[in-house]
C-alpha positions as CSV (number, residue, x, y, z in Angstrom):
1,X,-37.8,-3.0,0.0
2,X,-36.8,-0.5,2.9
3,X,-35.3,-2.1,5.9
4,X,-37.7,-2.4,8.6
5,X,-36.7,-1.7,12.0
6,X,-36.4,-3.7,14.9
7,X,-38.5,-4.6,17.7
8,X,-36.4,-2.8,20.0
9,X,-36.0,0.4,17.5
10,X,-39.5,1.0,17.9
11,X,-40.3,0.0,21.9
12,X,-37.1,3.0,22.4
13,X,-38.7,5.3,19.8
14,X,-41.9,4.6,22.1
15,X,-40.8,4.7,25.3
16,X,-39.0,8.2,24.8
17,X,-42.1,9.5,23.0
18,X,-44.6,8.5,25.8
19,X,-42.0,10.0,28.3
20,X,-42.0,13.7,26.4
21,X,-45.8,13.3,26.1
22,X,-45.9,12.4,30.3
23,X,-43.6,15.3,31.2
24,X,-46.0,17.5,28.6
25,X,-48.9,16.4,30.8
26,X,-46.8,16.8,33.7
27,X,-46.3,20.7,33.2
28,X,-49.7,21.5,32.0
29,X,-48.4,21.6,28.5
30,X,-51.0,19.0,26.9
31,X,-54.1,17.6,27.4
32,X,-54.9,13.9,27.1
33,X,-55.5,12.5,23.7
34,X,-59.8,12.2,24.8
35,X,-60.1,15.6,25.5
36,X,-61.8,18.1,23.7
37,X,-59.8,21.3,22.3
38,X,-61.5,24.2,22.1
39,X,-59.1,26.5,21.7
40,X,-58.9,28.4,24.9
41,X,-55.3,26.4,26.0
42,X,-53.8,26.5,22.5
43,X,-50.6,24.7,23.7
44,X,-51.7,22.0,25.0
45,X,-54.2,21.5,22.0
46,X,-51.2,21.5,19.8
47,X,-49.2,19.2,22.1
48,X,-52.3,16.8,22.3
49,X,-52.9,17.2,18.6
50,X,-48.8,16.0,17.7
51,X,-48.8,13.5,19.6
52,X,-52.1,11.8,17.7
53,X,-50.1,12.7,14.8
54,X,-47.0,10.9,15.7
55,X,-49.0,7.7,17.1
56,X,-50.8,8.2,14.0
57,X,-47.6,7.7,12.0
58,X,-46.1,5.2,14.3
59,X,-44.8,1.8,12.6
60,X,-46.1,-0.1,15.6
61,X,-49.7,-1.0,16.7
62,X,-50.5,1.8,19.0
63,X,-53.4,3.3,20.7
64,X,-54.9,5.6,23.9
65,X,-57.5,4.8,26.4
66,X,-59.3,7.3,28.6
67,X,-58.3,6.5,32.7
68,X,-61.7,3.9,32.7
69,X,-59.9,2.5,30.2
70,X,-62.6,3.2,26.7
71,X,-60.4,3.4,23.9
72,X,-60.4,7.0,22.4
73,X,-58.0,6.6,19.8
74,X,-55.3,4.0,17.5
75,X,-53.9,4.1,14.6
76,X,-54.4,2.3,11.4
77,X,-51.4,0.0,12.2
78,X,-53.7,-0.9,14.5
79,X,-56.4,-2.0,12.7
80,X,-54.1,-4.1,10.5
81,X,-53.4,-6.2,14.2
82,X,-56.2,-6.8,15.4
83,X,-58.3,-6.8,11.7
84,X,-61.3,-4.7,13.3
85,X,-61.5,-0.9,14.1
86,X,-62.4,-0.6,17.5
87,X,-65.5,1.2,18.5
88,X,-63.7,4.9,20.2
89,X,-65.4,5.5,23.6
90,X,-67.2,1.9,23.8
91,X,-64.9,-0.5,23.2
92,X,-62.5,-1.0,26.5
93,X,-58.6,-1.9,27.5
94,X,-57.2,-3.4,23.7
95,X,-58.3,-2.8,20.3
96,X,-58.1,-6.8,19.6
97,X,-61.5,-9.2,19.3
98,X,-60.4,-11.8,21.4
99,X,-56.9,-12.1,23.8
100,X,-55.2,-15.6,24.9
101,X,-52.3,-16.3,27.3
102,X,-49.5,-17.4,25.5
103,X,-50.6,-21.4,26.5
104,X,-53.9,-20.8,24.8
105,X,-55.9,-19.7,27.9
106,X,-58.2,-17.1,27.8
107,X,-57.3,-14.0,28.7
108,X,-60.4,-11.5,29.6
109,X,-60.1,-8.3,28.0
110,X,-60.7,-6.6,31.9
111,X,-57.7,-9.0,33.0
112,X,-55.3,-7.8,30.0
113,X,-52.0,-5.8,30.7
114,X,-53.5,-2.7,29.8
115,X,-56.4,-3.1,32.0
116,X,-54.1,-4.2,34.6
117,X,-51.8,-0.8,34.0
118,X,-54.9,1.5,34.2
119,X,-56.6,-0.6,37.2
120,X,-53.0,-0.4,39.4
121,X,-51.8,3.0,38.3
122,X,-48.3,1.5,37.0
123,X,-46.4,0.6,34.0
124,X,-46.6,-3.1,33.0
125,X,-43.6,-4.5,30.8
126,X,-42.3,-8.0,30.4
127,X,-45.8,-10.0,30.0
128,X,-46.8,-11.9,26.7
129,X,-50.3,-12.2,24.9
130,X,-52.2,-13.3,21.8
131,X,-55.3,-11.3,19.5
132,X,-57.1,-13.9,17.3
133,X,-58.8,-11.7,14.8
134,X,-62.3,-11.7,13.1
135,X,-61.0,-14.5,10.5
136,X,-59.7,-16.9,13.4
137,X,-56.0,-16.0,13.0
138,X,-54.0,-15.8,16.1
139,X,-50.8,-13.2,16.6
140,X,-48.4,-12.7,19.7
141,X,-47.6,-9.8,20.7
142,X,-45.6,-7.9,23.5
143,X,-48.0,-4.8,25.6
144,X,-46.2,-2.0,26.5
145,X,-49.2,-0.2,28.4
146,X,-47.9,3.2,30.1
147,X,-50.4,5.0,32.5
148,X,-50.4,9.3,31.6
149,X,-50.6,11.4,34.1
150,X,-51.7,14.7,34.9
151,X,-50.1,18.1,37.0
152,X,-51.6,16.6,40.0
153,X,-50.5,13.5,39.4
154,X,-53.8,11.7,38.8
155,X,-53.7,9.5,36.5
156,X,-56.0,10.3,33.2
157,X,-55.8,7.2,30.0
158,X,-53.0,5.4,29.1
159,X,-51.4,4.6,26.1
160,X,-49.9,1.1,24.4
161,X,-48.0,-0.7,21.6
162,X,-48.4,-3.9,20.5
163,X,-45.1,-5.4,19.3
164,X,-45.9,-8.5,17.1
165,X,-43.4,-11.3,18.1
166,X,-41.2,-12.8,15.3
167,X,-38.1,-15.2,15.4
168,X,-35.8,-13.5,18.5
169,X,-32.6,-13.1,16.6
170,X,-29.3,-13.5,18.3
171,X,-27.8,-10.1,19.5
172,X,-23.8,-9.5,19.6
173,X,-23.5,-6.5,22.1
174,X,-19.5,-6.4,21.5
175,X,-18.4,-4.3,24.2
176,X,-21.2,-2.4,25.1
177,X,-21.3,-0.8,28.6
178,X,-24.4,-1.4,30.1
179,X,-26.0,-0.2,33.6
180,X,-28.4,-2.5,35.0
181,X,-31.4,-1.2,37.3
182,X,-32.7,-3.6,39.5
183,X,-33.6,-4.0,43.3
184,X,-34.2,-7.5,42.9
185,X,-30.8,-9.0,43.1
186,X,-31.8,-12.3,41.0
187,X,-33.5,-10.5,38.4
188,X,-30.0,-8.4,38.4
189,X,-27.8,-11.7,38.4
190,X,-30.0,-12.6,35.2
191,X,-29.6,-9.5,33.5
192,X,-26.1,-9.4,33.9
193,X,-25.9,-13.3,32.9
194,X,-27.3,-12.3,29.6
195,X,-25.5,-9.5,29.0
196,X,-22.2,-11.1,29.5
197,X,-23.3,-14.4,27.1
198,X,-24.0,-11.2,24.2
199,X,-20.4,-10.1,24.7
200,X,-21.6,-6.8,26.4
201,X,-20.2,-5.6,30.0
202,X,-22.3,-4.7,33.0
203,X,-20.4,-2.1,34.0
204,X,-22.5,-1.7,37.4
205,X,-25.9,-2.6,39.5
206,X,-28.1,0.2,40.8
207,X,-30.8,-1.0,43.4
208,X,-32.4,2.7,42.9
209,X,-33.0,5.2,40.7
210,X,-31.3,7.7,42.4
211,X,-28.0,5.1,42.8
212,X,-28.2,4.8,38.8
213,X,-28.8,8.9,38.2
214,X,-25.5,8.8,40.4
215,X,-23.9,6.3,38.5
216,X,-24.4,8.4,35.1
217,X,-21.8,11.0,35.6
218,X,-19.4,8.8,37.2
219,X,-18.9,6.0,34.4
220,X,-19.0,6.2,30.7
221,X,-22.5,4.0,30.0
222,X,-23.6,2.7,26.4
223,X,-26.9,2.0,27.3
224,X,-29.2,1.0,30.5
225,X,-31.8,-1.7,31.2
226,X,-34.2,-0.6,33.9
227,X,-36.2,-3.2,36.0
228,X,-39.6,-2.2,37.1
229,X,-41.1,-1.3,39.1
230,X,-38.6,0.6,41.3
231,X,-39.1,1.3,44.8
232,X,-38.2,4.8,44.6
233,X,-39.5,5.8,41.3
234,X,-38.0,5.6,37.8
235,X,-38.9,9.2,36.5
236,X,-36.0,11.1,36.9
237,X,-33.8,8.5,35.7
238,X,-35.7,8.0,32.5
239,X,-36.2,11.9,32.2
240,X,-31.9,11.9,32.4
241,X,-31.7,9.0,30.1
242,X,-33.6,11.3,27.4
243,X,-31.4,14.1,28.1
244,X,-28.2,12.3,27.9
245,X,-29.7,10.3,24.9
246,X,-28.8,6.7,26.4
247,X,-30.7,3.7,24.7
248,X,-32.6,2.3,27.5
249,X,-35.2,-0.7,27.6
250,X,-37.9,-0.7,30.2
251,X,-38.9,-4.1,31.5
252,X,-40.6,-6.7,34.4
253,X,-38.9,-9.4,34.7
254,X,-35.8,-11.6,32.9
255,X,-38.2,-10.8,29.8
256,X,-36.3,-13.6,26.7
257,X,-36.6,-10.0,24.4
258,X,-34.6,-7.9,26.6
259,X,-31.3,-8.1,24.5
260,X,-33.2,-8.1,21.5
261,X,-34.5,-4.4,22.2
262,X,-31.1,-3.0,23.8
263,X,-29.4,-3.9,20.5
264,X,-31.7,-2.2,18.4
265,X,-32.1,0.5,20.9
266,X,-28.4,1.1,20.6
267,X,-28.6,0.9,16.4
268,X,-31.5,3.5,17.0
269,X,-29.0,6.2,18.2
270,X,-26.0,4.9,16.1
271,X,-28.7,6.2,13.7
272,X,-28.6,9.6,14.9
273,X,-32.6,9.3,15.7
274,X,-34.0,12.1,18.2
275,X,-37.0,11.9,20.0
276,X,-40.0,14.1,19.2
277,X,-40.5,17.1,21.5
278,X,-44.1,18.0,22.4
């Protein structure tokens, strides 16, 4: 059997395609994934109609909502999760039947990360949850819900990935430099505590996104973990981290998978892997 990859292989792979997609968006080079092409922009149709494809052909449980959150597209790793196929422009905020906190408490679909990303216009990393399917079986699962965002800004769907959660395996970072991005200085103290018990080095702290995009031609960096949300932004640090093709993991929080996902994010480019350009 082929090796699979990692958790944090695919929330990289993710995060750099939603980034292209959002700068696509950005300069009026796509449309979002619910609108209609009818040929007149044939660009953006073609930029729309990749990206389907590549969420189509993504490993991980993905799919796009519409800014009210209806769901206008997943894929069929997707259906596999959650064991139904959501109902496209009826069904709202997650594909799944039924969500739980991790302790077993409900969790309202309108109260779900997604719902909580679309409803607050931000990025939402770092929280836990659990689908129980039609047959009564229960998985957990990471969100990664990204708002998209239009030339003007306004915000227009959003997309997520549901990372099922196996056994966290333990990480050897040997070395590895690391720039942490934080303006919480606990959150940073964490980081760097974690770091340091993988045997990598945190080379340096940023409390801003423009002290990091400093900090990137001044110091060789292996790889950075990014703290949101950031007071002044985190766009044209991630948009850098793209260019410069530095692993980077997105996250709220001292989130227990955070290691997990920079190791495989750095195996990802040891890997030669490029982003997809839309």
């Amino acid at each position: 059997m082929a090796e699979q990859p990692g958790a944090g292989i695919i929330g990289s792979d993710f995060e750099r395609l939603v980034t292209e997609y959002n700068k696509a968006l950005a300069n009026g080079e796509a449309r979002p994934i619910s609108a209609i092409c009818d040929g007149t922009e044939a660009s953006a149709c073609e930029s729309e109609r990749t990206f389907r494809k590549l969420l189509d052909a993504f490993p991980a449980p993905a799919y796009t909502t519409d800014a009210a959150g209806r769901i206008t597209f997943y894929n069929e790793a997707a259906v596999q999760f959650a064991g139904r196929r959501a109902r496209l422009g009826i069904d709202q905020w997650c594909v799944t039947w039924r969500l739980y906190w991790p302790d077993g408490t409900p969790l309202p679909h309108d109260e779900c990360p997604m719902a909580i990303a679309l409803k607050e216009d931000r990025i939402v990393r770092g929280t836990q949850a659990v689908a129980e399917r039609l047959d009564g079986t229960r998985v957990p699962f990471i969100p990664h819900p990204t708002p998209l965002w239009d030339a003007s800004g306004a915000l227009v769907g959003a997309v997520n990935m549901l990372l099922e959660i196996d056994e966290v395996e333990q990480v050897a970072l040997d070395g590895v430099q690391v720039l942490i991005v934080s303006d919480d200085i606990f959150v940073a103290a964490d980081l760097d505590l974690l770091i340091d018990e993988a045997g990598g080095v945190a080379v340096a702290i940023a409390a801003t996104g423009s002290e990091a995009l400093a900090l990137l031609g001044q110091r060789p960096i292996d790889a950075t973990l990014v703290s949101l949300p950031l007071r002044d932004g985190h766009g044209p640090l991630i948009d850098a981290l793209v260019r410069q093709n530095i692993p980077f993991v997105l996250h709220e929080g001292n989130e227990e998978h955070v290691v997990q996902m920079l190791g495989d994010a750095l195996t990802l480019r040891g890997r030669g892997n490029q982003e997809a350009v839309l």
